[in-house]
N, C-alpha and C positions, 0 to 999 in steps of 0.2 A: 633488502630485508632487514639490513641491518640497524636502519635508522629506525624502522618502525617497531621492531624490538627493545631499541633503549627507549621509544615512545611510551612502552606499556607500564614502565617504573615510574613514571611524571604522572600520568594523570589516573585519574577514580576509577574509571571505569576497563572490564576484558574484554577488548573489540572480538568481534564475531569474526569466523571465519573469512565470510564473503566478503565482509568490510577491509580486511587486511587485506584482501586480493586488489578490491580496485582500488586502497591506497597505492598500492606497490605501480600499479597500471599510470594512474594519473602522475606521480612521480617520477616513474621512467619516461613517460610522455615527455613531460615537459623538460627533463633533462636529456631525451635526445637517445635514451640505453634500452626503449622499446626495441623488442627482436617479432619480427611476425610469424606466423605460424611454419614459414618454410627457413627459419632460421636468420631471414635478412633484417637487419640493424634498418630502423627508420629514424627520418630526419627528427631532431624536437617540435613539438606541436604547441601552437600557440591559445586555444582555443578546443576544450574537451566538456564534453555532457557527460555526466554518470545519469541514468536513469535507472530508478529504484524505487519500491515498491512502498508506498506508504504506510508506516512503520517500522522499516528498515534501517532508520537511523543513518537519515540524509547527513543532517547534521551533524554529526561525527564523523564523518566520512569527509567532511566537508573542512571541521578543525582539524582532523588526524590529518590531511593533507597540508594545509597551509602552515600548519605546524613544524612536518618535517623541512616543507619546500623554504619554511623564513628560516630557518635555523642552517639548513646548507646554504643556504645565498650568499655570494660572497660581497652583496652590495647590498645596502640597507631596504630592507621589503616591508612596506604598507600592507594593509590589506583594508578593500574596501567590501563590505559584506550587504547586502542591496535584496532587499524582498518589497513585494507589492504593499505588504499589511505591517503594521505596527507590529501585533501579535506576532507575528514570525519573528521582526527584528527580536523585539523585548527578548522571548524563547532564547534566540540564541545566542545572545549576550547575557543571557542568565547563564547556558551548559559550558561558553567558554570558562568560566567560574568554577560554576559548582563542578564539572568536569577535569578540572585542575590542566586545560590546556593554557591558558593566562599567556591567550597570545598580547603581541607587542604591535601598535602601532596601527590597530586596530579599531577599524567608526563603523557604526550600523547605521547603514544610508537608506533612505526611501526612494523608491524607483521613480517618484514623482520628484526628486529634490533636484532643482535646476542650476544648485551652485556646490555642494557637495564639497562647502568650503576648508573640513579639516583634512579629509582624500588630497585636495590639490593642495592644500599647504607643504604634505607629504612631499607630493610630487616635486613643488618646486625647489624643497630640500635635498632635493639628490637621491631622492626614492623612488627604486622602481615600486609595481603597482600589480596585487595578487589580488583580481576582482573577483568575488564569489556570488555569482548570481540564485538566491533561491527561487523555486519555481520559475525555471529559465524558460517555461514557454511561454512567461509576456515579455521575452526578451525584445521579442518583434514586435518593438511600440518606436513611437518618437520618442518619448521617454528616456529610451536608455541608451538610444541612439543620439543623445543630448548629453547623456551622463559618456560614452564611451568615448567623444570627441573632445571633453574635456578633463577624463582622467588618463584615456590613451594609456591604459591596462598593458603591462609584459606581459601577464598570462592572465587568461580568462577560464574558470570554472563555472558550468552549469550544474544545479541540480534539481530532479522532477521524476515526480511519480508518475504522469502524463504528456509526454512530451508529442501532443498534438492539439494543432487550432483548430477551430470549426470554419475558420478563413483562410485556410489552406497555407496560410504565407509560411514559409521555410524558416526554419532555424538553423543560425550558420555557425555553427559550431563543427572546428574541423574534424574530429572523432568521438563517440559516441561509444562510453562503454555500458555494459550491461552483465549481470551477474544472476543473482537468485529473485526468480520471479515467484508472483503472491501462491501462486502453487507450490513451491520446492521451501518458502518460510514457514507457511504453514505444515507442511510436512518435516519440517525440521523441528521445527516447537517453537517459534519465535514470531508466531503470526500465532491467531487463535483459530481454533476449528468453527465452523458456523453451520446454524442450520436455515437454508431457504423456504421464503413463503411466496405463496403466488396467490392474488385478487384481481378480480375481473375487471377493476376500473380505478384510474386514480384520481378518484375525487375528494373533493374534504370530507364527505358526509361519507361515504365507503370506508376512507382512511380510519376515522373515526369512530366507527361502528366498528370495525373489527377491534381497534384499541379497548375499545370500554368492553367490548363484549367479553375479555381476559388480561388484564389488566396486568397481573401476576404474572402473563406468559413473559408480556413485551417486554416489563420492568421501566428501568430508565431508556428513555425511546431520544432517537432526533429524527424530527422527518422533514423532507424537502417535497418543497411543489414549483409550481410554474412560475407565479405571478404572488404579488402579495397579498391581492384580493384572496387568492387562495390561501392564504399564511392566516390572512386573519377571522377568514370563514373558520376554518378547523380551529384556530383560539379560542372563539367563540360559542364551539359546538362543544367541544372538552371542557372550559370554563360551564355553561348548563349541565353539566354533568357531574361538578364539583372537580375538576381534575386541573392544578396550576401547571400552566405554558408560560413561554417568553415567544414574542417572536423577535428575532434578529434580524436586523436592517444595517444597511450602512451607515446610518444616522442613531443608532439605538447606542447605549450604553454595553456593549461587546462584553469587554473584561466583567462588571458586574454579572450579566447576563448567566455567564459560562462558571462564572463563582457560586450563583446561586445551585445551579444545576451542579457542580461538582460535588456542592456540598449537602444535598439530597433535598434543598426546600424547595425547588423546582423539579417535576417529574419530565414534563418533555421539553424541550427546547425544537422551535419550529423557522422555517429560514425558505431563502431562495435558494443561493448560492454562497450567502455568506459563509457558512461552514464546513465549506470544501476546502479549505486550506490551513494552513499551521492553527488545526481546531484540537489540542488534543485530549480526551479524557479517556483512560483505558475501563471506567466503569460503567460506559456504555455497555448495555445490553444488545440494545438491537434498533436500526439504522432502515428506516421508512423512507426508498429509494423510487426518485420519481421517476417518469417514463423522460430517456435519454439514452445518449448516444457512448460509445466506448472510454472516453477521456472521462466525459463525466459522470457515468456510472462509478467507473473506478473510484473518483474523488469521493463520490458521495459515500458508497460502499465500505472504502479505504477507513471509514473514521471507525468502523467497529472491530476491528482486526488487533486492535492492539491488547495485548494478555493482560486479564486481571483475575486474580485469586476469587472472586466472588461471582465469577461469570465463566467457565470455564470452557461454556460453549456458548457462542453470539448467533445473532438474528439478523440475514438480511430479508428487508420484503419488499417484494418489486408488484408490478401492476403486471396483465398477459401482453399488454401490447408495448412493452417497451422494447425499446430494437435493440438492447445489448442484456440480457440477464447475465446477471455475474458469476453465473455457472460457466460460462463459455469462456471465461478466465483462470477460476479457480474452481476446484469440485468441493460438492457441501458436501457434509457428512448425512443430512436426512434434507430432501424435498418434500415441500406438501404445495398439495393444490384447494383453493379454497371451493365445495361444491355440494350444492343440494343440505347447504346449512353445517358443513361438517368441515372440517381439513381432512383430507384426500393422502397418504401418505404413496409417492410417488419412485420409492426408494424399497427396495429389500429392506424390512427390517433385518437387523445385524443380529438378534437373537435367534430369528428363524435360520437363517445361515449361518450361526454356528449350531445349532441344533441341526440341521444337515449334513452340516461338515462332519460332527460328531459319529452320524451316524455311519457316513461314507465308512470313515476312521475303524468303525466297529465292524461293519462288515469285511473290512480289508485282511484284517486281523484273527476273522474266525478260521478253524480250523475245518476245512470241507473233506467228507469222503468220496473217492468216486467212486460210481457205483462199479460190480464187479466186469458187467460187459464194456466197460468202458475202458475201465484201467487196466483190463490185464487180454493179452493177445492171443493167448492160450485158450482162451472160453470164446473167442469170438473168430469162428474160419474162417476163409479168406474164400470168397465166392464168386466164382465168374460168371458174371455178366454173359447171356450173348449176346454174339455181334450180329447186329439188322443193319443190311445193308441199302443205302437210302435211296430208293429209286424214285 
């Protein structure tokens, strides 16, 4: 506790509660001082996942550990930091910075890079090797089973908001910690509150039609679909309508894309899957979530949760047949259902319950008389009954 205490005078930022818990966690791990729940001392662990909720602030979690762990090392420590996308590297080579962690010894590697030639420079200097894996669930590729054999990692860090495939293959990470989920940040104040929408189908022309038909409700939108026939149907539909899209591919110009849209001359940005990962803009409104499953509902869901001053409460809107709404995760503050041309409010309004509550309140509070044969024993004799015997 001690180290991460003199951590908080170094650098910019006041880590969160939870954040300091599973620093303290992955630290003891890997130094061997983890005690479990019945008191017993466990061996040091080579290999640990934090899974954490997108916007939780992976990466912090991520310096604040490598941080302490190179600074107690008593032998020279690298660190190799390794995501799928550019964008994540870039991000977090920016907050080792502006965050004032200014770790040492430190390369932002590509999960696809096959020589990962300033890592093993490290190595062959006599450096052991703090690999930090972002989004550790494509750890289970060739890929990094390419990079693991040739930087041959001391200690291995995951971290993921999702830590499930749709290819069932295992992630071998020997402990897996877990702290405040998208329920318990949002009810702390550190995730944003949201309110849910439901449509009957999710098509571009559906998608679409509800956009334009309140334009003002949606604000700054991102919406995901299937295919990119579908990406560039709805482009298409909102551009005849006067409304400017981008869509996002893996071939598109990404960084510009997301510049435009931050900076409000783009209204929605439209994608497959490109923007389920290190996408972040906290002025998002509201996050047009296609028909999927729990990993990637999250993902998609995940990008509007983050707090902004001008958005106080966000919009997820999912289609009826999607097999994970994101209510079965996290609870919204109002549901609606879209029907008979109208939105459907599926939720107590919170005005008529407390206009209930009020009332409860009032009635608790008055003063009753009883009446005289009731309350007093005097006025009322005592009368026997007879007795019928039951035959």
């Amino acid at each position: 506790m001690t180290e991460i205490n003199n951590l908080f005078s170094s650098i910019a930022i006041e880590p969160r509660d939870y954040q300091t818990r599973i620093v303290r966690q992955i630290t003891d791990m890997f130094a061997g001082k983890h005690h479990t729940k019945d008191g017993a001392l466990t061996p040091s662990i080579r290999s640990i996942m934090v899974e954490s909720p997108t916007g939780s602030g992976k990466t912090v979690i991520g310096m604040m550990a490598a941080k302490i762990i190179q600074e107690k090392s008593t032998v020279p420590l690298g660190i190799c930091w390794v995501a799928m996308r550019r964008n994540l590297l870039a991000q977090a080579s920016r907050e080792n910075i502006e965050k004032g962690f200014n770790l040492r010894n430190i390369h932002f590697t590509s999960m696809f890079d096959k020589l990962a030639q300033e890592t093993v420079k490290l190595k062959t200097s006599g450096h052991q090797i703090l690999l930090v894996i972002d989004e550790c669930h494509h750890d289970a590729t060739s890929s990094m089973s390419h990079l693991y054999n040739i930087i041959q990692p001391k200690y291995v860090l995951g971290l993921s908001a999702t830590p499930y495939r749709t290819d069932k293959m295992a992630l071998c990470f020997e402990k897996v910690i877990k702290d405040a989920g998208i329920h318990q940040l949002i009810s702390a104040g550190y995730l944003s509150k949201f309110d849910h929408y439901t449509i009957d189908s999710w098509e571009p022309k559906t998608v679409v039609e509800r956009f334009i038909a309140e334009p003002k409700r949606w604000g700054k939108s991102v919406m995901f679909f299937k295919n990119l026939n579908q990406c560039y149907l709805a482009a298409q539909l909102l551009s005849s309508k006067g409304y400017l899209s981008e869509v996002v591919t893996g071939s598109s110009d990404t960084e510009s894309q997301i510049k435009k849209f931050s900076d409000g001359k783009v209204q929605i940005l439209i994608n497959c899957m490109k923007l389920t990962e290190g996408f972040d803009c906290p002025s998002i409104k509201t996050v047009w979530v296609r028909d999927s499953g729990k990993g990637t509902t999250t993902q998609m869901a995940g990008r509007v949760f983050r707090i902004h001053k001008s958005t106080p409460i966000k919009q997820v809107v999912q289609g009826v047949n999607t097999s994970h709404p994101i209510t079965k995760t996290a609870s919204a503050r109002m549901q609606y259902r879209w029907q008979q041309d109208r939105w459907i409010s599926l939720t107590v309004n919170p005005l008529i319950e407390l206009m209930a509550h009020n009332a409860r309140m009032a009635i608790a509070r008055t003063d009753v008389s009883m009446p005289c044969f009731i309350s007093s024993r005097k006025t009322m004799p005592f009368i026997r009954l007879p007795f019928v015997r039951n035959t």
